[in-house]
N, C-alpha and C positions, 0 to 999 in steps of 0.2 A: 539263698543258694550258697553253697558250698565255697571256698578261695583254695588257693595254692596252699595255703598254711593249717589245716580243718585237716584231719586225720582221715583218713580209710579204713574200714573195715570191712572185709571180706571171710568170710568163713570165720574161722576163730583167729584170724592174722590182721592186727590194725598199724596200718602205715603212721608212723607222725604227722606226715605231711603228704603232699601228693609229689612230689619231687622224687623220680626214677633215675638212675645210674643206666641206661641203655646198655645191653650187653655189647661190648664190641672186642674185637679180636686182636689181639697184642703179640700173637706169631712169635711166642715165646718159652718155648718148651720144648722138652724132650722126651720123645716116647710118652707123650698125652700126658705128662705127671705135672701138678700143677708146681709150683717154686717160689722162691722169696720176692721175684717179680709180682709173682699176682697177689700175694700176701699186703706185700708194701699198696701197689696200685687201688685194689680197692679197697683196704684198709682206711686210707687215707681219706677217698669218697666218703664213707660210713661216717668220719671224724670230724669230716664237711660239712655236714647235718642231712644228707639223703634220707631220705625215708626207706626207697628199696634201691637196693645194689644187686643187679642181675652181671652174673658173674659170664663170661664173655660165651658162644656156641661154642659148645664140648659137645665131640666129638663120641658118638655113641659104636661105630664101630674105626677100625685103623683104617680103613681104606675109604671111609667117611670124612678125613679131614680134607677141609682146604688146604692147606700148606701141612709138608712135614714138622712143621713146628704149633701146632695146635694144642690147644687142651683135649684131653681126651677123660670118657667116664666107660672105657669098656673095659676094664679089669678091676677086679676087687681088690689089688695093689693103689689104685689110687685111690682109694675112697678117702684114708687117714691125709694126704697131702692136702685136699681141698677141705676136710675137717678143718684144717688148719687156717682157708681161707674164711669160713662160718665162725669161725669164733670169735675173729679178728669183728668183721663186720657184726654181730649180733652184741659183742662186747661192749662196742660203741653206737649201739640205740637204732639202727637199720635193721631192715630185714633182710634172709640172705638168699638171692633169689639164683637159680641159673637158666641158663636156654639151652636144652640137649638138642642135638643136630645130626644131620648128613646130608655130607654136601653134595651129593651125587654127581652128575656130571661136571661138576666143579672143581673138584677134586682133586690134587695132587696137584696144584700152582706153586706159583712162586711168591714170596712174600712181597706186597705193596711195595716196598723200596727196594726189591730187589726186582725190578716188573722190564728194564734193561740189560738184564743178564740172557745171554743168548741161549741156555739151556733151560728145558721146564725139568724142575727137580723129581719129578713124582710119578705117577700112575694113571691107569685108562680108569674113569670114573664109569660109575653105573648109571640108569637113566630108564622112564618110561619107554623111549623111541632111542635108536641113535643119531641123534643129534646133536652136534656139536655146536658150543655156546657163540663160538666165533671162529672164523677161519684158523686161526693161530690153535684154537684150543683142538686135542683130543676128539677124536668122533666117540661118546662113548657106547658101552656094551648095554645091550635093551636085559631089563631084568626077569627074569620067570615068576610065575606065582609062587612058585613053592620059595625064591630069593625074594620073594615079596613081602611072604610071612616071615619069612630070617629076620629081614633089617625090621619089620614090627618087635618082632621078641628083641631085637636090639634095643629098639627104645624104651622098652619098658624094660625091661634088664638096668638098661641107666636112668632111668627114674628111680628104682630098686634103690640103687648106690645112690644116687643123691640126696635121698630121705637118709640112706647111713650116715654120708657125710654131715648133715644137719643143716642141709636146703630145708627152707617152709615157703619157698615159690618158685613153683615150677613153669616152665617155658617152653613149648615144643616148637620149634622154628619150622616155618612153613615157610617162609619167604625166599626174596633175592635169588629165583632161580636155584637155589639148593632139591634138593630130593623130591620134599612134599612139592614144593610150587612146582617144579615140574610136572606135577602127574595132573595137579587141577588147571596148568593154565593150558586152553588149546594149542599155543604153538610150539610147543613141547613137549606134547605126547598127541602122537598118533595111531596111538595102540586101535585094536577091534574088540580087544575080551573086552571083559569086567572091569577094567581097571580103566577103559578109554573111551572116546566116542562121546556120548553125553555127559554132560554135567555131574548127571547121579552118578556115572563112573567115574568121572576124574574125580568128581571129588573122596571116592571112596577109600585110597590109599590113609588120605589123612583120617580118615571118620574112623579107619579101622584102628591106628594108632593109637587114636583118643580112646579107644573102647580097651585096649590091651591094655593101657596104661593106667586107666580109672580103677582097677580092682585092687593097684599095688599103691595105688598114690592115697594115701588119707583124707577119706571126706573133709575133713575139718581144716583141711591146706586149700591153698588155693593152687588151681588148676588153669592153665591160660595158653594163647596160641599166638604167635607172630605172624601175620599174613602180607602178603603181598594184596594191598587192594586195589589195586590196579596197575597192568601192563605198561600203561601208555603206549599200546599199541592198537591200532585197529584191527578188528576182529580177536581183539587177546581179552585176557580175562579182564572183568570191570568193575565198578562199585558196586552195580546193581547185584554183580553174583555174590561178592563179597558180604552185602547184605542176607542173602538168602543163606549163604556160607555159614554164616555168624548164627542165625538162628536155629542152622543142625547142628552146631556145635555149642548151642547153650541147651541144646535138648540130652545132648551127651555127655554132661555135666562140667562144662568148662565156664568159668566163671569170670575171663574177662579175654579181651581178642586184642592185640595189640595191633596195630596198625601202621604201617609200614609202605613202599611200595617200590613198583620195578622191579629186575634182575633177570628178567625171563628171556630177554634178546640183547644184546649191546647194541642196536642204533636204536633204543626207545628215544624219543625226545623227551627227553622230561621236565616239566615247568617247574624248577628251580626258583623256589625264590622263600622269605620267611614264613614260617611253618607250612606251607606249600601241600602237607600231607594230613592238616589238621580238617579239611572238610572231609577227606575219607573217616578217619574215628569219627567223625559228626554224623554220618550218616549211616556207620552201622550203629551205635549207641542209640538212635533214635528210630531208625530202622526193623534191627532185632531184640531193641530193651535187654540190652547188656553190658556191662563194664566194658569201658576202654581207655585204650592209651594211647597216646599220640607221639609221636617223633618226628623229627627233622627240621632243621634251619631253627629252632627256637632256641633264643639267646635270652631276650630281656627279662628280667622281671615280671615286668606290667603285662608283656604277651602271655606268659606262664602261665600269670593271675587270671587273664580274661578267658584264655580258655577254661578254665576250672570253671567260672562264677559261670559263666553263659552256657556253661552243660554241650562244651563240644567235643568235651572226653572226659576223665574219671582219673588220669594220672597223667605226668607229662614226664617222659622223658628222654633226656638228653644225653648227648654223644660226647661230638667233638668239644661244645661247650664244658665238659666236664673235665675234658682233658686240657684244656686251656686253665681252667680255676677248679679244684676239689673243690674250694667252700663256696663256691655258686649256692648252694641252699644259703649259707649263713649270709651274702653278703645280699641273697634277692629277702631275707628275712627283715637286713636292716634297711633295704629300700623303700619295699609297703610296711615298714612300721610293723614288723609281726614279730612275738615274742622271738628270743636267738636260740635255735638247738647249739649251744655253742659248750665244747666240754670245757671240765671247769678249771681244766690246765689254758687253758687257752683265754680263760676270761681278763684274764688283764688289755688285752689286744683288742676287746670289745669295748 
């Protein structure tokens, strides 16, 4: 079996190690252009020994962000600034991966640490139903078909630019109550066409994406989705769909499902605890016989390692633990005894 430290290969793209850089969002930008924050930030990951470095959810149209301070990839003006982040990262032995997004009824918040300021800075998000995330949030606007296909040519528009900017791993966010989860989880869309009501419907906004985005994105890249696999709600979406999920999305050429979960209500209970989300990737991987990734609460080393060796996912990656130590790869390298990705400015310190 496979360990933390055994490379990945995936299409024509082979990771070092199975150690991910989890995309997360740094509400640090202007007018969606990416800046020396994000340069520095995942730079530094890459320098850490990551394998892959998924650059935070950009923002595929403007009224698709969460906060006005987001990264954005809907104008051909940004392409060169986040070139800028790929070079950084591929320079230093990572691969340089992003997650393209819209956050739909989520849309237009206020920043995490700004979550006590009495105004919401932003805009009425879009959404399957009008349903509002929580009493505080927005009701937002239900979308049309014809707005249906807009925000698809969106995503693939910014798949488009992120192949310019020299992304070689692509991410479609489906999760955390954003756009896509919206449409496949039942308590968030109540629609009657094509797009609601059973399963085959909800799920069909995303299937559609994958398919717009497949002709523009390079066989030879890899191609992947971030799902919510489970509500933690009753009667809300659940693993078992998740699984059947995974396997029309590996019929439509997607090559690994990251696994994630929640977003879809704010009073989910969610059982918190270490890697907490690591039986969801275990059971679509074995499920639908496809690559996966695992996230949340994974800290140590040895947890890292056992997921890999025991085939409960195919890549592990980390958040907030990365934000706490960049060289998390180098120092879980010196703890199982596994050769250093360690650059060789930095080799005296090893």
């Amino acid at each position: 079996m496979p360990h933390l430290f055994d490379s990945l290969t995936i299409k024509d793209i082979t990771l070092r190690n199975r150690i991910g850089v989890s995309p997360m969002c740094m509400y640090s930008y202007t007018d969606g252009f990416s800046n020396d924050w994000q340069v520095a930030h995942l730079g530094a990951r890459a320098v850490g020994g990551a394998g892959l470095v998924i650059a935070e959810a950009t923002a595929v149209d403007p009224l698709g962000r969460i906060t006005p301070w987001d990264a954005g990839i809907w104008s051909d003006a940004q392409i060169e600034p986040l070139g800028r982040v790929t070079r950084i990262i591929k320079e230093n032995g990572a691969v340089a991966g992003i997650q393209i997004a819209h956050a739909g009824r989520k849309a237009g918040s206020k920043r995490p640490w700004e979550s006590k300021e009495p105004e919401r800075p932003g805009w009425q998000g879009v959404a399957p139903s009008p349903i509002a995330f929580n009493p505080e949030a927005l009701v937002p606007r239900e979308l049309s078909v014809k707005e249906i296909k807009e925000v698809q040519d969106s995503f693939r528009a910014g798949a488009v630019r992120a192949l310019a900017a020299g992304f070689e791993w692509l991410e479609i966010h489906a999760a955390h109550g954003y756009l896509i989860h919206s449409f496949y989880s039942p308590l968030s869309n109540l629609r009657s066409d094509e797009y609601g009501g059973s399963f085959e419907n909800r799920i069909r906004f995303l299937l559609e994406t994958v398919r717009a985005i497949r002709p523009v994105w390079p066989e030879r890249l890899p191609l992947t989705v971030r799902i919510s696999g489970t509500d933690w709600v009753d009667g809300g979406w659940g693993v078992e769909d998740s699984v059947e999920l995974a396997r029309r999305l590996k019929t439509e050429g997607v090559d690994l499902v990251d696994c994630s979960s929640a977003g879809a209500v704010a009073t989910a209970r969610i059982p918190v605890g270490a890697g907490y989300q690591v039986p969801i990737s275990e059971a679509v991987r074995r499920g639908a016989d496809i690559h996966t990734a695992t996230v949340g609460l994974i800290t140590a080393p040895a947890q890292a390692d056992e997921i890999i060796r025991n085939g409960r996912a195919d890549l592990v990656l980390l958040g907030r633990e990365m934000l706490r130590d960049p060289y998390w790869a180098l120092h879980a390298a010196q703890a199982l005894r596994q050769p250093l990705p360690v650059p060789p400015q930095y080799l005296r310190a090893f």
